[in-house]
N, C-alpha and C positions, 0 to 999 in steps of 0.2 A: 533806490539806486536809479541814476541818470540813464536811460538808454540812447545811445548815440542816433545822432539824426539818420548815416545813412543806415544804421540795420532797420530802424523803421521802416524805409523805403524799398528795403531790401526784402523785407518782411510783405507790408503793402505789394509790391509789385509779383511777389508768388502766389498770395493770395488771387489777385485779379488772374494768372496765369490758370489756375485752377480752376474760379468760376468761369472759363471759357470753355473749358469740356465740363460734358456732364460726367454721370456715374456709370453709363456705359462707354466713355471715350472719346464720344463723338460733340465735334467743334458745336459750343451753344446755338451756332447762327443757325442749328440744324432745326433748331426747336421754333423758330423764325419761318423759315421754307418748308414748308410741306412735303415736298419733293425732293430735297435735297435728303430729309430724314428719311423718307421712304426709300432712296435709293439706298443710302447708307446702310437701312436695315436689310435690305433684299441684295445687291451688290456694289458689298464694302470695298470691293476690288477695284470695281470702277470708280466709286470715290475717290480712293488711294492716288488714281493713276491721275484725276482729273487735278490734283491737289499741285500739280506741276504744269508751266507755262507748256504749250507745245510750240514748236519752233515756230518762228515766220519768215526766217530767210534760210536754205538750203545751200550746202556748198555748188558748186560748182553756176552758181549763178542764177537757178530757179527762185521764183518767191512763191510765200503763201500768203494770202490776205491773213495780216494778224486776229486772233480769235476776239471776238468781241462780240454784247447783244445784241440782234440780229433786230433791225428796225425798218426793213421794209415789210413791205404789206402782207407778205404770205410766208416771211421767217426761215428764210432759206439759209443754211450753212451752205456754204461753198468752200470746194478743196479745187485747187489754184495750182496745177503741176505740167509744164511744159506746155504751158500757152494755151492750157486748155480748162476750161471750167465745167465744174460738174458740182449739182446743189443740189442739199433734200432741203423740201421746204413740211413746214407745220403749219397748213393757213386755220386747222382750229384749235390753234393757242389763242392767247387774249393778251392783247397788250406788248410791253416790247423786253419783258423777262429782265430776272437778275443773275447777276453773275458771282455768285458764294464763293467760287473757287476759278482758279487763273484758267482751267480747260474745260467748266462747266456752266451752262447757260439755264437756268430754269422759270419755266413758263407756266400762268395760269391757262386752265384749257376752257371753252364758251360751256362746252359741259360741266358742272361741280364737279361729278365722279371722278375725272381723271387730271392727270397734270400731266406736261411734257418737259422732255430737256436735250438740251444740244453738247453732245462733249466732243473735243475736237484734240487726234494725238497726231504724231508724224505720219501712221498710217491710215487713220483710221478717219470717216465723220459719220458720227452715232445720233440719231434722232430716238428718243428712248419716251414710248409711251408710260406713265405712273398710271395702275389702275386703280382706283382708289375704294372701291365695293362693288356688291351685285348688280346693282343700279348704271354701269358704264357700258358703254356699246360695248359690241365685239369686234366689228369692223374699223379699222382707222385707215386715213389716204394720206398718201406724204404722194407730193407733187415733185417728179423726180427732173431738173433743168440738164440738161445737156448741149452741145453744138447742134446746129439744124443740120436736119437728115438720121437724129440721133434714133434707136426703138431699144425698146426691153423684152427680155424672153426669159422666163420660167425655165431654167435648166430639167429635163424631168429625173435626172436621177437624184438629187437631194436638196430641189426647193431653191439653191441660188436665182437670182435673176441677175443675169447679163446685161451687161449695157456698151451699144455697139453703134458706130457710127459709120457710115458709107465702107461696111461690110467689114471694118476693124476693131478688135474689142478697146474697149476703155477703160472700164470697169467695173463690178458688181458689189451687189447689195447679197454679205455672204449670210448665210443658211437662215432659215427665223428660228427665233427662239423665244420664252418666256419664263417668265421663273417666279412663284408666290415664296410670301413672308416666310415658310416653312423650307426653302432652299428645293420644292419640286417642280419637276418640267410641264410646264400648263400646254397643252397641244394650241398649234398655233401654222399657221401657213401663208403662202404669197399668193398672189396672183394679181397680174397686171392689166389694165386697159389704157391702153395710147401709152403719154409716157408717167401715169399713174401708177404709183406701187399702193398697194392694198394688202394691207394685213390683219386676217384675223386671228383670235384670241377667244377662244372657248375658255372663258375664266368661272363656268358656273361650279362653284364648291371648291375652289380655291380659297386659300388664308390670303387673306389683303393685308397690304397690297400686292399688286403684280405687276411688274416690271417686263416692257417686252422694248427690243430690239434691235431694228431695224440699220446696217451698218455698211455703209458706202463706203467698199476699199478699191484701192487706187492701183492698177497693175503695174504700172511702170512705175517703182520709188525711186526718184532719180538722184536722192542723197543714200540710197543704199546701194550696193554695188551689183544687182542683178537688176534685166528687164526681159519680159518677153512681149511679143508683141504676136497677136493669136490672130488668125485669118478669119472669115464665116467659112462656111460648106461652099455657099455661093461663092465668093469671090476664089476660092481654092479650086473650084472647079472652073471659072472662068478662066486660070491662069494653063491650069492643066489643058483646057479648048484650045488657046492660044497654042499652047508646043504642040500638039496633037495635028494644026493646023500648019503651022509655019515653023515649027522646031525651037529648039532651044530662044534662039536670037527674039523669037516672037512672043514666046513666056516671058522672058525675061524683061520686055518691051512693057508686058500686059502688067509684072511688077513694078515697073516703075511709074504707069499710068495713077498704080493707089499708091504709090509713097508719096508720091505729088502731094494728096490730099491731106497728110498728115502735117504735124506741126512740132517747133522744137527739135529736143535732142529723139522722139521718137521716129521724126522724117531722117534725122540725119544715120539711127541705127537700121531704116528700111534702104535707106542708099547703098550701103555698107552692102546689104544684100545682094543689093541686083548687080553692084558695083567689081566685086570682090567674090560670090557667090560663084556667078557662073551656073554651068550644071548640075552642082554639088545641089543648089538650091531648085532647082527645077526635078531633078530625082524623088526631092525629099515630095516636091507639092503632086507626082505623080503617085506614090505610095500613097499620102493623103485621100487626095480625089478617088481612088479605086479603094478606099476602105471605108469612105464616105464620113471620112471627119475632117480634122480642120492644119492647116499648115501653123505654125508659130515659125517667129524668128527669137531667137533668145541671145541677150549681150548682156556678157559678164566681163566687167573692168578688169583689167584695164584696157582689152580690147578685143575680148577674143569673142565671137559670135558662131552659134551653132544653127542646126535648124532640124525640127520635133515636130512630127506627126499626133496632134493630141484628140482628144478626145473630152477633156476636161477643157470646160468654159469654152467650148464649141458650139456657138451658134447653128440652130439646127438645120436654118436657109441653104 
């Protein structure tokens, strides 16, 4: 019997469909990258998610530089959100990485033991240590880029680090984490020097690999329909000095001296503040100042803004 040309084809081309996963599920090129399989084995979730382009242009008129392998010298991801740039960089990867999947960037590291990789979503830009055996440091340094004037602070109640520029948050590098082949939590913590993040990784007696996580989110999503924008201690009490000194008119003077500073739609939501606020907003930064946490402004689309005495992601200046 004549078998017709296209069921051949049809035939043939499921075939090759199948030898591109293996017998656990996962896309052949896995068995190619190193990195890419270890992650898949340790967090399939982040695979899944990397498997989708992340956006590069956001409504209302923001951009993000399109995700692509990162080819300067110290391998920075950069998130690109209201005019302002903020970048983790890997300067001991090797080389200029491949890119397996449209949101995942994977890098050889100068050490064998470990590998690295960059995955970038609408909220998120992940620099994600592979540990690969006993033999891998415990310490790794991601070079953290911000605007000048920018510093980082160790939250003490659960490990975030803050990232704040001329006394206004921008934002953090949220909690650490790590996790071996066996899906358990490997201890693991931050700590910064200048604008250096540092993370160690106690991986002795762990199942390899181990997968850790370092993850720059972004406070104000300006394609999503909230933003808060969080004062320091400092500048909440500088404002608080101001009314205390010269009243309302003189607070409100000392707020617009730092919206000045800022840039995009988060200058135009601290305007709105000082603009439209009044003393509704100088109340809120005296409650602040006298509990010794931190002022936010918060705007929720489609216009409405409030103002929150926090405590959370409150620098401690």
């Amino acid at each position: 019997m004549r078998i017709p040309t296209r069921v051949v084809v049809a035939v043939m081309s499921a075939i090759l469909a199948l030898s591109s996963v293996n017998s656990a599920g996962t896309p052949a090129f896995a068995d190619t990258d190193p990195a890419l399989a270890a992650l898949t084995q340790v967090v399939p979730e982040i695979v899944e998610e990397a498997k989708t382009t992340p956006p590069t242009e956001i409504p209302e008129g923001d951009v993000q530089r399109p995700f692509a392998i990162a080819t300067d010298p110290d391998r920075t991801l950069v998130a690109t959100v209201s005019e302002t740039d903020i970048g983790i960089g890997m300067p001991e990867a090797a080389g200029n990485g491949s890119q397996p999947l449209p949101g995942l960037v994977t890098y050889a590291a100068k050490q064998p033991s470990v590998a690295y990789a960059h995955q970038r979503t609408g909220q998120i830009a992940r620099a994600m240590t592979i540990i690969k055996d006993s033999s891998a440091p415990t310490e790794y340094r991601f070079p953290i880029s911000a605007p000048e004037g920018s510093e980082l602070e160790v939250e003490e109640d659960d490990g975030t680090v803050l990232i704040y520029n001329n006394d206004i948050y921008l934002a953090e590098i949220d909690l650490p984490w790590a996790k071996d082949a066996n899906g358990n939590a490997v201890p693991t913590s931050y700590r910064v020097e200048g604008m250096t993040l540092i993370q160690t990784v106690n991986h002795a007696g762990a199942a390899y690999p181990v997968v850790a996580d370092p993850a720059l989110k972004l406070q104000c999503e300006w394609w999503k329909a909230m933003c808060r924008l969080i004062f320091s201690k400092k500048l909440t009490k500088k404002i608080y000095n101001a009314w205390f000194v010269a009243g309302v008119a003189g607070a409100i003077e000392a707020l617009k001296g730092s919206c000045d500073k800022l840039k995009g739609k988060a200058k135009l939501i601290c305007k709105i503040a000082y603009t439209t606020g009044g003393a509704s907003v100088i109340y809120k930064v005296r409650e602040a100042a006298n509990k010794k946490q931190c002022l936010a402004i918060r705007f929720q689309a489609p216009g409405i803004v409030w103002y929150e005495v926090r405590k959370k992601s409150c620098q401690s200046k």
